[in-house]
C-alpha positions in Angstrom: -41.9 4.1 26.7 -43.9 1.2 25.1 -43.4 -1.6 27.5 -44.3 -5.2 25.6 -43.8 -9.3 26.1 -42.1 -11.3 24.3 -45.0 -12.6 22.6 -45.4 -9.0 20.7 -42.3 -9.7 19.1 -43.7 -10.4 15.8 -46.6 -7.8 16.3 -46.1 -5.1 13.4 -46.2 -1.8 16.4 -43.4 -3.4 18.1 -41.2 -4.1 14.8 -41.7 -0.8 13.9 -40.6 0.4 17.4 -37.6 -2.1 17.7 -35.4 -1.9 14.6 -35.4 1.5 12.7 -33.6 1.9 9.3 -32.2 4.6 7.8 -34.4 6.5 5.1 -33.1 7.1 1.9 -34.9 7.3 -0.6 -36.3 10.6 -0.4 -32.8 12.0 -0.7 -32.5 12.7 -3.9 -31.7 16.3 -3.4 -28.9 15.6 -1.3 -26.9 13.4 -4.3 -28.0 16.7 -6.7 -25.6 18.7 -3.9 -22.9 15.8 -4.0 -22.8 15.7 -7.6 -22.4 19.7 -7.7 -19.5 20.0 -5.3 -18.1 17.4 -7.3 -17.8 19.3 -10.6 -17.8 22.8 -9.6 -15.5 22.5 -6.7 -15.3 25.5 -4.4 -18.0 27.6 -6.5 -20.7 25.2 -5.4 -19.3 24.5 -1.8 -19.7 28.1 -1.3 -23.2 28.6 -2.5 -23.9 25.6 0.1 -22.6 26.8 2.8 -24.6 30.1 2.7 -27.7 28.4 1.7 -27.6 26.0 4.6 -26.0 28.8 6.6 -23.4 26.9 7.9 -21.2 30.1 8.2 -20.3 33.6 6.5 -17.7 32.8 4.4 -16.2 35.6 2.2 -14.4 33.0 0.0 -13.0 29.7 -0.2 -10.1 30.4 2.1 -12.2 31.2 5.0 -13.0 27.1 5.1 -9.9 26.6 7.1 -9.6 27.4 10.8 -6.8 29.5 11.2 -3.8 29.6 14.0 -5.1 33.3 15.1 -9.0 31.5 15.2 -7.9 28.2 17.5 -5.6 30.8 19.6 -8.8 32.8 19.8 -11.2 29.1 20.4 -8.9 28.7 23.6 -9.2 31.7 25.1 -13.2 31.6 24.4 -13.5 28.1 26.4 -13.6 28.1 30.2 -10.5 26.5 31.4 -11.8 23.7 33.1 -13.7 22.2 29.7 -9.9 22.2 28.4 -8.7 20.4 31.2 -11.5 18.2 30.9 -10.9 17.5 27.1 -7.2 17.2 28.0 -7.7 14.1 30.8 -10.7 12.6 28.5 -7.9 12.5 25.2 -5.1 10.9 27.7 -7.5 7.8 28.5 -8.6 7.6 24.8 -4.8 8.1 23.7 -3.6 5.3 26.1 -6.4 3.0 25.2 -6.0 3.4 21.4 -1.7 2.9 21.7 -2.6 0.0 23.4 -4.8 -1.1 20.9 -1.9 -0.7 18.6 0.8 -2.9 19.7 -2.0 -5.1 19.0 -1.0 -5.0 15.4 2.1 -6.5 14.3 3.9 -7.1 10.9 4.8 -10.6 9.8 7.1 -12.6 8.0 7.0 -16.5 6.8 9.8 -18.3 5.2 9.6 -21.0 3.1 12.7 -22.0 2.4 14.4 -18.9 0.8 11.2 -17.4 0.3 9.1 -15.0 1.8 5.3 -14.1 2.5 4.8 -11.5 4.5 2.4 -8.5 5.9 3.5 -4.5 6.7 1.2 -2.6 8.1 1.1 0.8 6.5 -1.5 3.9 7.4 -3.6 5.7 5.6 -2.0 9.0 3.9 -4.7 11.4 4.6 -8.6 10.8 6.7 -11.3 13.5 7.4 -13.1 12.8 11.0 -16.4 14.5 10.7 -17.9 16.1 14.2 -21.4 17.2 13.9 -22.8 20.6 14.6 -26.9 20.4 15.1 -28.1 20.1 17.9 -24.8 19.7 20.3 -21.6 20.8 19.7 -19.3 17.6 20.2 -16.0 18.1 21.4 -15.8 14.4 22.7 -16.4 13.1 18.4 -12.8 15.0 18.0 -10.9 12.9 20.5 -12.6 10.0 19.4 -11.7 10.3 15.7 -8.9 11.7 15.5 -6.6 10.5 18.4 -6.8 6.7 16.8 -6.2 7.9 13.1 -3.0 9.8 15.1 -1.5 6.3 16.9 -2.0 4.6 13.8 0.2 7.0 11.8 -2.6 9.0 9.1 0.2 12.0 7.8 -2.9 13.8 7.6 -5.8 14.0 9.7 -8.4 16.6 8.4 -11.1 17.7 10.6 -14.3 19.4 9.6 -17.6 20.4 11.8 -20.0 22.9 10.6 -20.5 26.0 12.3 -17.9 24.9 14.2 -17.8 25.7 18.6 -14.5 26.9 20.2 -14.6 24.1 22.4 -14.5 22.0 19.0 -11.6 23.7 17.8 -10.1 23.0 21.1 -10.6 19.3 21.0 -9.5 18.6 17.5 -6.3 21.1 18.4 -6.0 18.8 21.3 -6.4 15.6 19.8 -3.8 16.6 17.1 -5.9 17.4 13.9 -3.2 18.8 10.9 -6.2 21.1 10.0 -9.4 21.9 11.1 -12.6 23.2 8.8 -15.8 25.3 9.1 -17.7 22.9 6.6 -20.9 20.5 7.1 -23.7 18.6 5.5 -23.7 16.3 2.6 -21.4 19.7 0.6 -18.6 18.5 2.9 -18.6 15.0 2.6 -18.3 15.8 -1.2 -15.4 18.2 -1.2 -13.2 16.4 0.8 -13.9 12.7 -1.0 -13.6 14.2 -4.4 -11.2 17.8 -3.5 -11.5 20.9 -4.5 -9.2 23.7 -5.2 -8.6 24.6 -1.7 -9.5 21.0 0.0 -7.6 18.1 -0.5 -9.2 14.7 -1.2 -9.1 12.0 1.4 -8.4 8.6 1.7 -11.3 7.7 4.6 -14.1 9.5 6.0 -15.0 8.7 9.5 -17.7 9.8 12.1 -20.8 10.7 13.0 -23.5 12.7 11.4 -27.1 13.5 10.5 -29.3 11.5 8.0 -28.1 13.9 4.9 -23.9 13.0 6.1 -25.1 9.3 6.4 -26.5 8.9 2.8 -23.0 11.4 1.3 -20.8 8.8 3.1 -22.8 6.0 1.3 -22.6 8.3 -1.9 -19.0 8.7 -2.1 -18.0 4.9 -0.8 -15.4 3.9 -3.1 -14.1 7.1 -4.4 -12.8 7.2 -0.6 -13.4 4.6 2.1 -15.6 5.3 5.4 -16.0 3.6 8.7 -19.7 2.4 8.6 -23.1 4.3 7.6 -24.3 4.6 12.0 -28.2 5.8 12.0 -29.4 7.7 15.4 -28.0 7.0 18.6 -28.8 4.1 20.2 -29.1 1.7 24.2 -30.4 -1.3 24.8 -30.3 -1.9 28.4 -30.7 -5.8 30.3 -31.4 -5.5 33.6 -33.3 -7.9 36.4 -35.1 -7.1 39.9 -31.9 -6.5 41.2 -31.2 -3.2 38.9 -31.6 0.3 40.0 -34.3 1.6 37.8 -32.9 5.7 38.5 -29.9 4.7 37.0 -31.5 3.0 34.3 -34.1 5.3 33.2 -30.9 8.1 33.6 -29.1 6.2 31.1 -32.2 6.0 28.4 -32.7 9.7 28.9 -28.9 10.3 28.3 -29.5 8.4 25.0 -32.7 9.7 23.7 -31.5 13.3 24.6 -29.1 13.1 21.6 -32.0 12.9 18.6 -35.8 12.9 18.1 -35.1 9.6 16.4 -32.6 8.3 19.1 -33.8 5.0 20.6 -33.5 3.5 24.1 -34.4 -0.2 24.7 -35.0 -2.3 27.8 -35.1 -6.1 28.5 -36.0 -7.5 31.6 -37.3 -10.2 33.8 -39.3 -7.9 35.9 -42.4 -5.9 35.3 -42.1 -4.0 38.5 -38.7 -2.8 37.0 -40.1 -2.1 33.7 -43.0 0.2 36.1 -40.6 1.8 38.0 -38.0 2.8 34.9 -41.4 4.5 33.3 -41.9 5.9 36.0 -38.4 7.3 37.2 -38.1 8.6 33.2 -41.1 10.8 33.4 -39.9 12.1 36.8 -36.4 12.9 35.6 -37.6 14.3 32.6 -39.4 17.4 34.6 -36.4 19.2 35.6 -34.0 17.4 32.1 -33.0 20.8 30.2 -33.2 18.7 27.1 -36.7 17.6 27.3 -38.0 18.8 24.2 -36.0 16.2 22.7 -35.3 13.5 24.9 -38.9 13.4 25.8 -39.9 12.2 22.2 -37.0 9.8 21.8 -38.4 8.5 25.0 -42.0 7.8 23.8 -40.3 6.0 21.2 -38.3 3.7 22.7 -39.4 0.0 24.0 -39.3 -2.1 27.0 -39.5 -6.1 26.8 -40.6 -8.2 29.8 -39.2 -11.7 29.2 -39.2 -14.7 31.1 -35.3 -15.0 31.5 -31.8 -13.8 30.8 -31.1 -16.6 28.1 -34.4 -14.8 26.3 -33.2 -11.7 26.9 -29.4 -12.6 25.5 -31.5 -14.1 22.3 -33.4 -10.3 21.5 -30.1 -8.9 21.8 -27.8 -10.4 19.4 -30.5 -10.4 17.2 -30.7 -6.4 17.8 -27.5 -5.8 17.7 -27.6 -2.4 19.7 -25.0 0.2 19.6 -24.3 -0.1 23.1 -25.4 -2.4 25.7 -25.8 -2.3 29.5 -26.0 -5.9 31.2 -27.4 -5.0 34.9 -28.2 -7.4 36.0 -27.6 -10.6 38.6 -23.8 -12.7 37.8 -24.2 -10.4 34.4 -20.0 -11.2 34.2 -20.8 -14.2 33.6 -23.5 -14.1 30.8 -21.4 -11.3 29.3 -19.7 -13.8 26.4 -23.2 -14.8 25.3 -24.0 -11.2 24.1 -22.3 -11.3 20.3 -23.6 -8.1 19.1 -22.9 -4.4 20.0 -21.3 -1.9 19.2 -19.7 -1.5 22.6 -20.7 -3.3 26.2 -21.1 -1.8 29.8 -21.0 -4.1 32.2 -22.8 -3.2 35.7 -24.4 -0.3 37.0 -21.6 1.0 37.8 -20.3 1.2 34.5 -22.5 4.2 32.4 -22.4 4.3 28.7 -21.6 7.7 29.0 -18.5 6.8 29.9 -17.6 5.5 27.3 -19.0 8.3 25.3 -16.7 10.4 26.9 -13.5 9.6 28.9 -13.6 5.8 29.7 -11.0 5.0 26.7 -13.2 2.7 24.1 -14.3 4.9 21.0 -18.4 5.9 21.0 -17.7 6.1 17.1 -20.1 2.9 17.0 -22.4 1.0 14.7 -26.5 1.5 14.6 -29.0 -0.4 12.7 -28.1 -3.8 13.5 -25.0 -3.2 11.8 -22.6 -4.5 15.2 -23.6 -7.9 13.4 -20.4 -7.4 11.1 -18.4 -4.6 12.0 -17.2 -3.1 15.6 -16.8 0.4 16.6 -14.3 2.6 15.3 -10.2 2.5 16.5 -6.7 2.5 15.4 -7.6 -0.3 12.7 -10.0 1.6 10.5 -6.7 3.6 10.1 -4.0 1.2 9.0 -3.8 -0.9 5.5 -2.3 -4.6 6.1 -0.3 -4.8 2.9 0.7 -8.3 1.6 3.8 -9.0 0.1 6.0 -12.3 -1.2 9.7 -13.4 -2.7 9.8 -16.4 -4.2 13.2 -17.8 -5.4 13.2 -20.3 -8.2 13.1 -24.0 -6.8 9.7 -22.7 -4.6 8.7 -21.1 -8.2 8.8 -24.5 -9.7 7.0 -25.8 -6.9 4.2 -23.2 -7.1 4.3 -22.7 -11.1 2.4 -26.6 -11.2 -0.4 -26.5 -9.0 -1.0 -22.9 -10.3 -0.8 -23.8 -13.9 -3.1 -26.4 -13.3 -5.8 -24.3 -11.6 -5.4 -21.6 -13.9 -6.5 -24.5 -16.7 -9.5 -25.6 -14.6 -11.0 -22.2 -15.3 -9.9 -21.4 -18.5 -7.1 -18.9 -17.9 -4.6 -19.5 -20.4 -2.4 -16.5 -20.5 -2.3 -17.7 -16.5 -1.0 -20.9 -17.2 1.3 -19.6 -19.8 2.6 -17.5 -16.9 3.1 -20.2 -14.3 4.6 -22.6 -16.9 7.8 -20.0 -18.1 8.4 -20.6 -14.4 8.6 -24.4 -14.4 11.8 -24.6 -16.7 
């Protein structure tokens, strides 16, 4: 870990350190693969598949997980994961209802007119779970549970060479079908269809760099939640903070990728010693060190001279999730603007809410918590407009909309609104 002041924060090491960005541009292949699926269907999905050996598949109908396969995915997982997948989807299915009854419909009169909003779901969504380097039972619950509360009559699932305690999860979590696919060949087939897979509205979830830039690809043929880079913590945290826990919860984050980042602010160089220090120790016996350990040397610790500085870097970071440890950190918490998703106390470990808290770990990277949250029940639902206007409000409205519609030049407009004037 790179510890710096906040006078490096316009030195080019640090900048490069602090905010990564996904690369592009040397995916061309990966649009050649897009573009394939898209006009030979089921032909070119196969040849994928094997190439990238995400699975022997005899023919296109071996794509779909089978009853006799998830009967066979339950008996292959040890009974407690399934009762651990069970209690982790009842938190995130309570959570997301709640977030729900958030939503409601509404209706304005206007004399014997009406505006209004319904709120209508999405017909059909694909939640993609990754397959590299962790299977990820916990990206099931999290994507499909909300697209279930909010109504989706389809939810499509898809991991590549999928785990039975993936099957499991998505069975759980109430996926209409599950699939065996992966990689950008995936993201193709099911925004575009095939003869076998049917197009979706959405595509949500995580992936690698190759699902990231397919997502970006096919945005607008079908909608996705956001493009999210490698996983991602930035931690705030005073003299008062436990470095063990801290330098845990950095590990648990750079564990995830080579590129995964952690990040530390704080008032105290003895903390910012200690974390290094605790880190390095922890990693000895970490079974994931081969990765975690590179993330690590990666990420970046800030010493600043208060919270209010630290609170500054932040928001302008925009982290996927954020730890505040730190002394009356309740109280600073509503000048932190930007994350993906906020722990407050040591107490309260991100990998909660990775897991079994409740919130969705679906979340933004790359700065990109400066406009959009983390997934839920919303990215799910369409808020539909609609209006009857009886004749005396017509007359009302046909004037000032007539007259606009002649400001710009719109005369077919005007001719419209004025029919409704007599």
């Amino acid at each position: 870990m790179k510890i710096y002041t906040k006078k490096d924060l316009n030195n080019e090491d640090f900048l490069k350190s602090f905010y990564s960005e996904i690369e592009f541009e040397a995916l061309n292949d990966v649009a050649k693969i897009i573009e394939d699926v898209k006009t030979r269907k089921n032909s070119a999905l196969l040849e994928y598949c094997r190439r990238f050996n995400d699975g022997d598949f005899a023919n296109a109908d071996d794509f779909l997980v089978k009853e006799e396969e998830i009967e066979e995915a339950y008996k292959k997982t040890d009974k407690n994961t399934i009762i651990t997948i069970e209690k982790a989807h009842k938190n995130v299915l309570e959570f997301a209802k709640r977030q729900f009854e958030c939503i409601k419909e509404l209706e304005i009169k206007l004399g014997n007119s009406v505006l209004g909003h319904k709120i209508v779901p999405l017909e059909r969504v694909l939640c993609y779970v990754p397959g590299g380097n962790y299977p990820l039972p916990s990206s099931c619950i999290m994507t499909v549970t909300p697209a279930k509360v909010a109504g989706v009559k389809e939810v499509c699932l898809t991991s590549p060479r999928i785990k039975p305690q993936t099957i499991v999860a998505a069975h759980i979590s109430g996926a209409d079908k599950i699939y065996k696919l992966g990689g950008a060949q995936a993201v193709s087939a099911f925004a575009y269809g095939t003869e076998t897979i049917p197009s979706v509205d959405k595509i949500v979830g995580p992936g690698n760099k190759f699902v990231t830039f397919a997502k970006k690809y096919v945005y607008g043929k079908c909608d996705i939640d956001f493009l999210a880079g490698p996983s991602e913590v930035l931690i705030v945290a005073d003299e008062t903070a436990n470095a063990s826990l801290i330098s845990a919860d950095m590990l648990a984050q750079a564990e995830h990728d080579k590129d995964a980042r952690a990040y530390l602010i704080t008032t105290s160089s003895k903390l910012a010693d200690e974390v290094e220090k605790s880190a390095r120790e922890q990693l000895q016996t970490l079974k994931t060190k081969d990765i975690a350990e590179i993330a690590f040397e990666k990420s970046v610790c800030i010493v600043v001279d208060n919270i209010d500085e630290a609170v500054e870097i932040a928001n302008l970071r925009a982290p996927e999730h954020l730890e505040l440890i730190f002394k009356d950190a309740n109280k600073k918490a509503n000048d932190f603007t930007n994350y993906g998703s906020l722990f407050i106390g040591q107490n309260c470990a991100e990998v909660f809410g990775d897991y079994c808290s409740g919130t969705n770990h679906v979340l933004p990277t790359n700065k990109a918590a400066r406009y959009t949250g983390g997934l839920s029940v919303f990215d799910f639902i369409k808020i539909l407009t609609y209006q009857n206007i009886d004749k005396e409000t017509a007359k009302i409205l046909a004037q000032t909309a007539s007259d606009l519609a002649e400001a710009e030049g719109l005369f077919a407009h005007k001719l419209a609104s004025d029919l409704r004037k007599q």
